[in-house]
C-alpha positions in Angstrom: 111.7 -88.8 43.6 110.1 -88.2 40.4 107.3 -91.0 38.7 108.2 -92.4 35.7 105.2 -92.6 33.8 104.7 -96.5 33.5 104.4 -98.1 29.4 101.1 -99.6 28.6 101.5 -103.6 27.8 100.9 -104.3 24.3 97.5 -106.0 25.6 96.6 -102.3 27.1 97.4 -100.9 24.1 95.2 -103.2 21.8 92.5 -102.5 24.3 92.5 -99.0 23.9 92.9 -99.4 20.2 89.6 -101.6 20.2 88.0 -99.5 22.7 88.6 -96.1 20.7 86.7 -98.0 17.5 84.0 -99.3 20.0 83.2 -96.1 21.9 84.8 -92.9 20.4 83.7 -93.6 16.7 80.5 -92.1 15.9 80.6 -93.7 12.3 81.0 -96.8 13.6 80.6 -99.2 11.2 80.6 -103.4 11.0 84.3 -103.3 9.5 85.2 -100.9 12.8 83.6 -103.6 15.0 85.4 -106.2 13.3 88.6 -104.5 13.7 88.0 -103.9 17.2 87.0 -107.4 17.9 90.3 -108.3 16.5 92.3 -106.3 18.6 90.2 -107.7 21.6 91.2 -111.0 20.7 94.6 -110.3 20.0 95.1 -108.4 23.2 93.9 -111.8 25.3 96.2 -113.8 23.1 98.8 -111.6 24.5 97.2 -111.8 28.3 95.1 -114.1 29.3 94.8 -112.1 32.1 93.8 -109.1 31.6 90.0 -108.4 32.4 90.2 -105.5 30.0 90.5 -107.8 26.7 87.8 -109.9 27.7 85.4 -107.3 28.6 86.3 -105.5 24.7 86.1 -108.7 23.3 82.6 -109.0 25.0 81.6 -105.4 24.3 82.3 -105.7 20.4 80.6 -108.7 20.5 77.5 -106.6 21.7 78.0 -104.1 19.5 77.5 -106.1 16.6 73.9 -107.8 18.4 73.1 -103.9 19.0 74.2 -102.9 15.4 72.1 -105.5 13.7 75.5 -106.4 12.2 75.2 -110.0 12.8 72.5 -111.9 15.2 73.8 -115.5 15.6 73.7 -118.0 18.5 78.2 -118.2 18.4 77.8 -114.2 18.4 75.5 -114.5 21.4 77.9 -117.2 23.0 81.2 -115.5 22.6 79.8 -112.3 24.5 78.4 -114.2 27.6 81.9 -116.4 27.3 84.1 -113.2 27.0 81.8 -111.4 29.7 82.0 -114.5 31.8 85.8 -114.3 31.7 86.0 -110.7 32.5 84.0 -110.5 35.1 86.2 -113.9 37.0 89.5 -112.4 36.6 88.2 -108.3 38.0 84.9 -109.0 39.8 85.1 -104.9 40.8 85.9 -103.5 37.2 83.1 -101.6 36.2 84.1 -102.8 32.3 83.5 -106.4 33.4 80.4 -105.4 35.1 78.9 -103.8 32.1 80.6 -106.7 29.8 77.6 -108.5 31.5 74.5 -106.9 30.0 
């Protein structure tokens, strides 16, 4: 029998979105990081179960500590939280791991 090539979930697909402007970008810019950040956020609106949203949320919350973008105790806060998160609901993903640093 042949595989039918499963659909992303719209959370998947916001990941990927946010993870394209996070990664892939090499003009990244604060209005990219905001945008992802958004997406990341929008995606665990849509699944608050999916490690993968957390750990975005968490990275673009890094990127903008690592950008110089903005350095505030909330930005510090949310990243730990969203890191937090990731790593309880997929102690093994390698994305929550890194969420962590």
């Amino acid at each position: 029998p042949a595989k039918v090539a499963s659909t992303p979930s719209p959370a998947a697909e916001l990941v990927a979105k946010a993870r394209a402007l996070l990664d892939d970008d090499p003009l990244m810019t604060r209005a990219s990081v905001q945008l992802a950040e958004q997406l990341g956020l929008q995606a665990i609106v849509k699944d608050q179960t999916n490690a993968e949203a957390y750990a975005v949320a968490a990275w673009a919350n890094f990127r903008f500590l690592e950008a110089n973008y903005e350095d505030t105790p909330q930005r510090r806060a949310d990243l730990r939280n969203h890191a937090e998160k990731a790593r309880l609901l997929a102690p093994d993903s390698v994305s929550s791991e890194l969420a962590i640093f």
